[in-house]
ROVOZA-77086 format. One record per residue (C-alpha): residue number from 0; residue in three letters; x, y, z. Coordinates in pm, whole numbers, plus 50000, padded with zeros to 5 digits. Layout:
N
  nr rest    xx    yy    zz
 NUM  ALA     X     Y     Z
...
REM end
This chain:
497
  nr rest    xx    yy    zz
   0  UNK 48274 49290 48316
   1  UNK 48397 49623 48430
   2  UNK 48725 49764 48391
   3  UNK 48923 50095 48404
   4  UNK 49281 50119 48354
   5  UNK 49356 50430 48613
   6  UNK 49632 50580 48352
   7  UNK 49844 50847 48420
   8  UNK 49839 51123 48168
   9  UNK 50131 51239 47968
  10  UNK 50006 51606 48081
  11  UNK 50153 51941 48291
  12  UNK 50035 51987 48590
  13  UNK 50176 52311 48839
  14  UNK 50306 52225 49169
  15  UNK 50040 52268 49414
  16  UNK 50110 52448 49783
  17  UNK 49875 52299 50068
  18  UNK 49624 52471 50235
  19  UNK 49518 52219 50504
  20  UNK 49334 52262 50795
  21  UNK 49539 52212 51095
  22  UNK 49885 52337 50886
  23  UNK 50105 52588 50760
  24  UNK 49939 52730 50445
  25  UNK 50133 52792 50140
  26  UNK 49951 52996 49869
  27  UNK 50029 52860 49549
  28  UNK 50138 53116 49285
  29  UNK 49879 53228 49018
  30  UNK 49843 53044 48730
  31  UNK 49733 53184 48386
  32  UNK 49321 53068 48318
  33  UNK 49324 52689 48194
  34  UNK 49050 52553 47959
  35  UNK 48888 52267 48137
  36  UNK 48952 51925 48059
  37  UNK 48645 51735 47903
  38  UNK 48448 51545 48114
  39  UNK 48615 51195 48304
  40  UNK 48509 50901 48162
  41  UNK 48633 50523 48197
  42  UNK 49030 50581 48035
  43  UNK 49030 50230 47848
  44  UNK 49337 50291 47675
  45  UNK 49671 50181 47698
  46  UNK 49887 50371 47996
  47  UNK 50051 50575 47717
  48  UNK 49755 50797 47648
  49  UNK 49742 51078 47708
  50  UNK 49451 51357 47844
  51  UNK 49375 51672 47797
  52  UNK 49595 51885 48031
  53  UNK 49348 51967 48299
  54  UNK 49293 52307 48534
  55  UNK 49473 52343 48873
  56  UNK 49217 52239 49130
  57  UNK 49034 52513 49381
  58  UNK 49209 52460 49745
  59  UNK 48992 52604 50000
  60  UNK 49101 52551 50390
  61  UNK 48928 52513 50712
  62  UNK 49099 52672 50990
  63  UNK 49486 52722 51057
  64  UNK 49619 52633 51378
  65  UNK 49701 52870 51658
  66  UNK 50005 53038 51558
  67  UNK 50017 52935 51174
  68  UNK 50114 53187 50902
  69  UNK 49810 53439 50852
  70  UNK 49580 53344 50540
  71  UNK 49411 53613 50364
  72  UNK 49036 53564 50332
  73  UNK 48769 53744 50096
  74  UNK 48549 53969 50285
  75  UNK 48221 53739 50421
  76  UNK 48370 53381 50308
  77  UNK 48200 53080 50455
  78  UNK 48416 52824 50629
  79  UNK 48464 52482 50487
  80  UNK 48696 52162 50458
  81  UNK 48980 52198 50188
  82  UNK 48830 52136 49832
  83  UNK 48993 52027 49530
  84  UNK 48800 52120 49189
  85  UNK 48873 52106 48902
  86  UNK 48826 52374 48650
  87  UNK 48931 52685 48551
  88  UNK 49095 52951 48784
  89  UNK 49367 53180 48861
  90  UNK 49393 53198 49210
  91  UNK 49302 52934 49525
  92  UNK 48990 53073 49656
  93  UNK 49003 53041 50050
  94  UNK 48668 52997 50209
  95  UNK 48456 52939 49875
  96  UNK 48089 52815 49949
  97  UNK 48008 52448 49863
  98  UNK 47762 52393 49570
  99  UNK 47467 52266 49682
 100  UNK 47402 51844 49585
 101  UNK 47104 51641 49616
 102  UNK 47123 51423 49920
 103  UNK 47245 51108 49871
 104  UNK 47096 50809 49780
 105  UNK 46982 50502 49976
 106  UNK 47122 50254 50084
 107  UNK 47431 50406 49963
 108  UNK 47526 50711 49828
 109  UNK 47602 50664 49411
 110  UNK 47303 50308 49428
 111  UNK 47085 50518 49238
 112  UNK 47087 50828 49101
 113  UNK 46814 51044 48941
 114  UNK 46909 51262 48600
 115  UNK 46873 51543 48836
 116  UNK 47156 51433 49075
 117  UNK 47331 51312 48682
 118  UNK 47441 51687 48647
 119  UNK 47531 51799 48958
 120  UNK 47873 51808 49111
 121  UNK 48020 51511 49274
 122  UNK 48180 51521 49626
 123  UNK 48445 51288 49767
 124  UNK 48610 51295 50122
 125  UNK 48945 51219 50175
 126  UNK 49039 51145 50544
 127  UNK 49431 51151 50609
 128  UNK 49666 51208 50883
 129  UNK 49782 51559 50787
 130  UNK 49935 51618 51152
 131  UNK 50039 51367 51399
 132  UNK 50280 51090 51406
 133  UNK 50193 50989 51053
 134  UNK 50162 51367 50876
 135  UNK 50451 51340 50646
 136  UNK 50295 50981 50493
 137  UNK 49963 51205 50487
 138  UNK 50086 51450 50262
 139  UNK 50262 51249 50037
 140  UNK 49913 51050 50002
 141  UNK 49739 51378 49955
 142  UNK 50022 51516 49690
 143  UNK 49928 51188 49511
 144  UNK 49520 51281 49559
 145  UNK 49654 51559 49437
 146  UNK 49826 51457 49085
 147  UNK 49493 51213 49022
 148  UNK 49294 51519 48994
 149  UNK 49507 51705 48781
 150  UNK 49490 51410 48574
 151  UNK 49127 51295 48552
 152  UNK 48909 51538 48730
 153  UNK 48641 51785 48521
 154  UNK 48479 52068 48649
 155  UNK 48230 51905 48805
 156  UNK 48447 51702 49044
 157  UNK 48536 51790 49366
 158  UNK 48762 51659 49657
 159  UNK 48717 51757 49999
 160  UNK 49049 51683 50265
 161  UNK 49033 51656 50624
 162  UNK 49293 51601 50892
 163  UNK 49214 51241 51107
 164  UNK 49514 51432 51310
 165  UNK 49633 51059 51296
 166  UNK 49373 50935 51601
 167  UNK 49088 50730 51634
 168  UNK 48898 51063 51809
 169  UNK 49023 51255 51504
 170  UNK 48878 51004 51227
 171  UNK 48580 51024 51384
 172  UNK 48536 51376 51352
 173  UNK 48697 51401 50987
 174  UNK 48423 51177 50910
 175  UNK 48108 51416 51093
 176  UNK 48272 51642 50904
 177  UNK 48269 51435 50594
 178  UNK 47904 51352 50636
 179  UNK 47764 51719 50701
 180  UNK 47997 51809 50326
 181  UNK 47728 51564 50178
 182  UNK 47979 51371 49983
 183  UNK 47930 51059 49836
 184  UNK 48234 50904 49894
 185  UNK 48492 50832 50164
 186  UNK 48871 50789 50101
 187  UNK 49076 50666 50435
 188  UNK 49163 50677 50685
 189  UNK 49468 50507 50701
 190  UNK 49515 50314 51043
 191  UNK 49291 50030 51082
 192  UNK 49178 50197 51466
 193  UNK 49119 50553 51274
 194  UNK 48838 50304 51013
 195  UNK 48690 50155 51312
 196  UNK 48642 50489 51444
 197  UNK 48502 50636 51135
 198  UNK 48301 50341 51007
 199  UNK 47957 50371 51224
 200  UNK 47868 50720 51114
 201  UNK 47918 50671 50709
 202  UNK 47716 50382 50762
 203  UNK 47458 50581 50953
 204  UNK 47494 50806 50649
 205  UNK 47496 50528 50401
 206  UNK 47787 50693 50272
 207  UNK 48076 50365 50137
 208  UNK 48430 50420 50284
 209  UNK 48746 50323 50085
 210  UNK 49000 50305 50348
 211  UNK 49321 50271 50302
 212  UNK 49441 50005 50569
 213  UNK 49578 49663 50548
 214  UNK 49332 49483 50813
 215  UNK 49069 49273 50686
 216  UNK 48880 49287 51053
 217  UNK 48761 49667 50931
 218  UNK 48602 49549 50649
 219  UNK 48256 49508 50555
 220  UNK 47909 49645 50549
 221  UNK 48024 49902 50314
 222  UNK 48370 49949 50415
 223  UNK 48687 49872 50168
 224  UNK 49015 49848 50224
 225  UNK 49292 49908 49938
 226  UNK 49612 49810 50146
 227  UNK 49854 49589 50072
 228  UNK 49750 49209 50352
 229  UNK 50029 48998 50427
 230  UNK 49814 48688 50333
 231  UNK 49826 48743 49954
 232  UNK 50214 48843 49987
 233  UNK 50292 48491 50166
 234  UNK 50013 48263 49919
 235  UNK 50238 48445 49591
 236  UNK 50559 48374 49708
 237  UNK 50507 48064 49822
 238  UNK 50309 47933 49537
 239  UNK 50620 48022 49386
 240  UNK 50837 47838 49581
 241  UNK 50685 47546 49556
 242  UNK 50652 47525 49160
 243  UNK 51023 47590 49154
 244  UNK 51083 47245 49341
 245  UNK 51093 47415 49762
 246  UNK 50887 47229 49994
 247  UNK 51056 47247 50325
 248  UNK 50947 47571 50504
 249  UNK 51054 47783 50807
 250  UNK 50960 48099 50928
 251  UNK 51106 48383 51179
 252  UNK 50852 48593 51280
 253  UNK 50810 48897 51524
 254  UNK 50602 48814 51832
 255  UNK 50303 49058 51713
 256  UNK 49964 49074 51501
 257  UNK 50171 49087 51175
 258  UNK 50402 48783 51275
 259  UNK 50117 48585 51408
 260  UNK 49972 48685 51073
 261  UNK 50236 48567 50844
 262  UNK 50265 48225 50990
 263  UNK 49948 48135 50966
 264  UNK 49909 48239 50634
 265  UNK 50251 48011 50535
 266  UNK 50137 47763 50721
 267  UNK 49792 47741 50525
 268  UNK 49966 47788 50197
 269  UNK 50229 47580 50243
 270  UNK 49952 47271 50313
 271  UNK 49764 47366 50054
 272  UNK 50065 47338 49817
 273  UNK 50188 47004 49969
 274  UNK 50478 47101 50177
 275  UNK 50560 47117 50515
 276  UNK 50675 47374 50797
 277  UNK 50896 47220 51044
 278  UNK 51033 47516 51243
 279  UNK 50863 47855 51331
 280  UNK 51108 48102 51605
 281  UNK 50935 48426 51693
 282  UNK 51103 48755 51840
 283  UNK 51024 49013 52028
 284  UNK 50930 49280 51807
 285  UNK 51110 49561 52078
 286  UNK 51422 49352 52069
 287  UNK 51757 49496 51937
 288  UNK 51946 49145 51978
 289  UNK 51816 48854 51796
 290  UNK 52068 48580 51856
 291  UNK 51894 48397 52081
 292  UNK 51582 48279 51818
 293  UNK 51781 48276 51515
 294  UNK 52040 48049 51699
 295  UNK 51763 47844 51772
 296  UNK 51617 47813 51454
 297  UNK 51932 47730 51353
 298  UNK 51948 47434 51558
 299  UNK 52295 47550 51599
 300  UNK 52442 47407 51934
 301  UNK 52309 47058 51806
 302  UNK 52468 47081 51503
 303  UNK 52767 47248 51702
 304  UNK 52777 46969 51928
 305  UNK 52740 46687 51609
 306  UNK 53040 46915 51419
 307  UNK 53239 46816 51765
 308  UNK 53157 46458 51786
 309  UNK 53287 46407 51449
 310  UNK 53587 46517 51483
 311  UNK 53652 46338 51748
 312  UNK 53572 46027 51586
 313  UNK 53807 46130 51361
 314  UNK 54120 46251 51547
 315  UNK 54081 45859 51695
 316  UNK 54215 45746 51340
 317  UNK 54532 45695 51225
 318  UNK 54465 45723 50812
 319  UNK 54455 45919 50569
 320  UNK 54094 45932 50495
 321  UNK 54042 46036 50861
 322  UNK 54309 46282 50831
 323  UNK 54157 46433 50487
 324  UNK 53777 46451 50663
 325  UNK 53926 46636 50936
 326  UNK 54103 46891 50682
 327  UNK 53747 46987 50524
 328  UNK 53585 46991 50883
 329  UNK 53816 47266 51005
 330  UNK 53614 47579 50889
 331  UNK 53320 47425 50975
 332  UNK 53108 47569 51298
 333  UNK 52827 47282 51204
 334  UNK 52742 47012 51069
 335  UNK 52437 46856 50907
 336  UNK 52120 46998 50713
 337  UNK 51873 47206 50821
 338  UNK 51531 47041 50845
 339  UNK 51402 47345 50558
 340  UNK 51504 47476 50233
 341  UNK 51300 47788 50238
 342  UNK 51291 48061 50487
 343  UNK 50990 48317 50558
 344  UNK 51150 48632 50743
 345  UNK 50857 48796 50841
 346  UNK 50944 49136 50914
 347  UNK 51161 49469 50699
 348  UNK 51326 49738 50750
 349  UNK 51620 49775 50973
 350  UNK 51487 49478 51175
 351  UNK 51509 49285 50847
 352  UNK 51877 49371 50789
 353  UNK 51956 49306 51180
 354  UNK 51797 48917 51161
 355  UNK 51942 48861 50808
 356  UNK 52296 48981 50873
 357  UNK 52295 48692 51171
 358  UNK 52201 48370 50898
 359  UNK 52498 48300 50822
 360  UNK 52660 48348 51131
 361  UNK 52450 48053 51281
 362  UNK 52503 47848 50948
 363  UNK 52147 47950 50799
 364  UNK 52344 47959 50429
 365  UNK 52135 48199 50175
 366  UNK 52306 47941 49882
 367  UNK 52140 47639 50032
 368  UNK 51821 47793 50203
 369  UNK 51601 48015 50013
 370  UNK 51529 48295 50193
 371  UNK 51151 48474 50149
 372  UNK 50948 48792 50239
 373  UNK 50653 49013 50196
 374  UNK 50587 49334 50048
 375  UNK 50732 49491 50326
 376  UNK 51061 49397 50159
 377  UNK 50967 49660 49865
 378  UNK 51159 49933 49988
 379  UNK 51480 50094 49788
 380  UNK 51798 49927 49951
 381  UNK 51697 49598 50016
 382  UNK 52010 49488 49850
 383  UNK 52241 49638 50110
 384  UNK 52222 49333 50304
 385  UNK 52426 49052 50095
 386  UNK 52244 48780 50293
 387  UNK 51905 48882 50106
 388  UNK 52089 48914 49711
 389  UNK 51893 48645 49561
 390  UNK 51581 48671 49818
 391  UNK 51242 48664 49706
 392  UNK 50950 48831 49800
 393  UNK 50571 48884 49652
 394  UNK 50500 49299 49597
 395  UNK 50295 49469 49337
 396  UNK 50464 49501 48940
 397  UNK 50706 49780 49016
 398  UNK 50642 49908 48632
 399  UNK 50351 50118 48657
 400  UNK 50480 50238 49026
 401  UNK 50805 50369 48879
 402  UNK 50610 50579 48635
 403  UNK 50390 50729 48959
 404  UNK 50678 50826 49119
 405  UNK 50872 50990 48838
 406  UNK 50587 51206 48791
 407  UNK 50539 51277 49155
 408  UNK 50888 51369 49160
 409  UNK 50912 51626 48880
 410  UNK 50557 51785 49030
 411  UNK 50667 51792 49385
 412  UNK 51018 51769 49381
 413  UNK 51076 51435 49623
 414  UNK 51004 51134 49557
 415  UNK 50692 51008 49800
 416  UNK 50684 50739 50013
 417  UNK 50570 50379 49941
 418  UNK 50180 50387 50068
 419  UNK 50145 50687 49806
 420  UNK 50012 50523 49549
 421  UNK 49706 50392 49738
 422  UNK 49553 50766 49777
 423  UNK 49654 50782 49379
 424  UNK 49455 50509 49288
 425  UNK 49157 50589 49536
 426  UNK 49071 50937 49426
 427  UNK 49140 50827 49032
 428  UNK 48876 50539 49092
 429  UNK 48649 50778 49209
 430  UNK 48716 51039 48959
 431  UNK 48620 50707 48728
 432  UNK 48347 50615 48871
 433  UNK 48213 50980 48909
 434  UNK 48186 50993 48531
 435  UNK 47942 50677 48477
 436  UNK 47732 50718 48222
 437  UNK 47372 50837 48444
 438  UNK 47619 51015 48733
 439  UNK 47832 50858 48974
 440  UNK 47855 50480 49037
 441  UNK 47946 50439 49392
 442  UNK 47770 50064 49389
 443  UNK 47780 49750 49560
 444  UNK 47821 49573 49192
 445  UNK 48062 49864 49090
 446  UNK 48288 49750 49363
 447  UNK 48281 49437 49338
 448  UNK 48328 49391 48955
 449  UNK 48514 49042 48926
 450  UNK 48726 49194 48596
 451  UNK 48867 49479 48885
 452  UNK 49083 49798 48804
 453  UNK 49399 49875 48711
 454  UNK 49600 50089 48879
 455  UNK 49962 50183 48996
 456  UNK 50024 49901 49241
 457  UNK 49895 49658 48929
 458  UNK 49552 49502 48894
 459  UNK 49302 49492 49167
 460  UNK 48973 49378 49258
 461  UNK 48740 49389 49574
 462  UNK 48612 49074 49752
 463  UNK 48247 49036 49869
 464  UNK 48435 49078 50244
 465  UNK 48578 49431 50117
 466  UNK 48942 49348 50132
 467  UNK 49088 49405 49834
 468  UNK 49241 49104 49612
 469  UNK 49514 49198 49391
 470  UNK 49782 49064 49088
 471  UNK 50125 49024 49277
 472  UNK 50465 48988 49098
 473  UNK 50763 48803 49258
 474  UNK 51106 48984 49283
 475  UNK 51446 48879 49331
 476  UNK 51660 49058 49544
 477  UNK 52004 49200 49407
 478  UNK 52283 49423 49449
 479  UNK 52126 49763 49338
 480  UNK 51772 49647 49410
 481  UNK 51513 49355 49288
 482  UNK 51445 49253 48955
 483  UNK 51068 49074 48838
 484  UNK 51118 48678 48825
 485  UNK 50743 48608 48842
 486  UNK 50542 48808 48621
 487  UNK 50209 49017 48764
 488  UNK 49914 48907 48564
 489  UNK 49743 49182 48366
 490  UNK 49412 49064 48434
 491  UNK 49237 48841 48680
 492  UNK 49212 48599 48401
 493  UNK 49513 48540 48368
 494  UNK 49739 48294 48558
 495  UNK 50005 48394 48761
 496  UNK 50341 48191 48699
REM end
């Protein structure tokens, strides 16, 4: 049963400046020579241990863009990808030479190594969208690359970056470039299109990806994917739902691939449970007004129209029971129960706030109807909305996360954005791995290791499929954020209540 708990390390680390291909550079100032860490090995111990502080990595960069700020460049340097090593150094060298590395093994790079390829230096990819409509996420996932090196890499790790430019065309070519670096490992892309795109030449290469997107049809025949799938959000929260006594279910959905998504997954969860889903409304996911579905899920003008009736059955009475009923129907805009007692919204963000603001304005009542979500609920703010205080939705154990991002925040001085994490845990896994006893283990039976890993976004393990199965928590919503109601198992052996 394999296991490695992906620790961060009560260590110092500098703050790093980029120097990406396709960017501005910014040299980092020099640091004084630092003793290199010992070698990475499996960290079994608790979170609270601590390593030995480790050496600023090597940056080298590719090319800067027309127009970028100059970069100074030793006299005959050889062009390459950015590389992060660890070990010791004073100054980024710019245009350093890759190491030469046995070529990889078949059928997939790390399957089998001989003691020869043992001692040599180990080289991973890492394929993010520096530039492009997603470049700021890309360099907060590459700050968190980043901090995992400074906190497991040795000497004879190293971490090559390239720029998808956040395309499909640009994946592609990360990943030629990737391939002709001779690494033996791919982290990313990001965007499901941007895997597709990269997938046939590292399996030409027999090289394994580790992507980091959230759609299972990318996965397979080498390829992994670490994000965060709607399925497992809706099958936690649900199952949680239901042991609490819900068993009426209703969803609201946007009118996309995600929406389409959700609902299915509720309703196979909710059968599988033994409840029922007796309304689904969908949106359009462009839309800025929302009335329309929510009043129909509602079943408001029917209820409007029964709310009317009454009281006109009433106001033909001449009694004072007749006259008391009509007293407590006055505030009323509806009467009767809603045919569910649980509510999927399907959707976050500001189109979350916009479709839970209007609930209670069509008599969807956030006392009486339980109101649910996904992970895309784990923002900061959710609470602003008081329709959602006492919500619930299925994310990873925020414990571990809050620890990443307190230490991302005193090394980089911002606090990075939710998807973070997943480049944090990738390039610490294969830090991990790298340091297997024989030289790297990049295998099939690595991967899939039933026991999994434990990382920042909680315990998680790999499917045959290559989507990625992982230990959810359930949160309530409040006020000033959400607070853990259903514990995150620590292991895969343990149940989730």
């Amino acid at each position: 049963m394999l296991f490695f708990a992906l620790a961060l390390a009560g260590c110092e680390s500098p703050t790093v400046g980029s120097l990406l291909q396709g960017i501005r550079a910014t040299p980092r100032p020099a640091q004084p020579p630092v003793a290199a860490p010992e070698p990475a090995r499996p960290p079994v111990a608790p979170a609270t241990a601590s390593l030995p502080p480790p050496a600023p990595p090597v940056v080298t960069e590719r090319n800067a863009t027309p127009g970028s700020a100059p970069v100074a460049r030793p006299p005959a340097a050889s062009a390459g990808p950015p590389v992060f090593r660890a070990g010791p150094s004073s100054e980024p060298a710019l245009g350093t030479p890759p190491q030469p590395r046995a070529a990889a093994a078949k059928p997939f790079a790390g399957e089998t190594l001989s003691p020869l390829q043992a001692t040599l230096t180990t080289r991973v990819a890492l394929l993010l969208p520096l530039s492009g409509a997603n470049g700021a996420l890309g360099d907060d996932m590459l700050k968190a690359a980043q901090l995992a090196m400074f906190e497991f890499a040795n000497e004879r790790f190293e971490l090559f970056v390239h720029d998808t430019r956040g395309t499909p065309e640009g994946a592609a070519d990360a990943a030629s470039l990737a391939i002709a670096d001779r690494t033996a490992l791919i982290l990313g892309p990001l965007l499901a299109k941007s895997v597709v795109a990269a997938a046939p030449a590292a399996r030409a290469a027999a090289i394994r990806m580790l992507a980091f997107s959230s759609d299972r049809s990318v996965t397979g025949d080498g390829v992994y994917a670490m994000g965060f799938f709607p399925e497992a959000d809706v099958e936690r929260v649900v199952g949680y739902a239901r042991s609490r006594g819900l068993r009426r279910f209703a969803a609201i959905a946007p009118d996309n691939e995600f929406g389409l998504t959700v609902v299915e997954a509720l309703r196979r969860t909710v059968s599988s449970e033994g409840g029922v889903v007796s309304r689904v409304e969908y949106y359009d996911p462009f839309a800025v007004d929302f009335n329309a579905p929510i009043k129909r899920l509602a079943q408001f003008e029917a209820r409007k129209q029964a709310l009317a009736a009454q009281r006109t059955q009433l106001e033909g009475r001449d009694d004072e029971v007749a006259r008391r009923a009509l007293a407590r129907l006055q505030n009323l805009q509806t009467i009767g129960d809603l045919p569910f007692d649980a509510l999927m919204v399907a959707d976050g963000g500001e189109r979350l706030q916009a479709v839970a603001a209007l609930l209670p304005f069509y008599d969807i009542d956030p006392g009486k109807v339980r109101i649910l979500g996904t992970g895309q609920w784990d923002e900061p703010g959710i609470g602003a909305e008081p329709a959602l205080i006492g919500s619930w939705f299925a994310a990873p154990p925020p414990a571990a996360r809050a620890e990443f991002e307190r230490r991302f925040e005193d090394v980089f001085g911002a606090k990075p954005r939710r998807l973070a994490t997943l480049a944090y845990d990738a390039t610490a896994l294969a830090v991990v791995l790298a340091g297997a006893e024989g030289g790297p283990d990049y295998s099939e039976a690595t991967w899939n290791a039933p026991s999994g890993f434990a990382g920042r976004d909680g315990v998680f393990r790999f499917r045959s499929d290559g989507t990625a199965e992982r230990g959810l928590a359930v949160l309530e919503v409040q006020r000033n954020g959400a607070k853990v109601i259903g514990d995150a198992p620590r292991s895969f052996e343990a149940r989730m209540n």
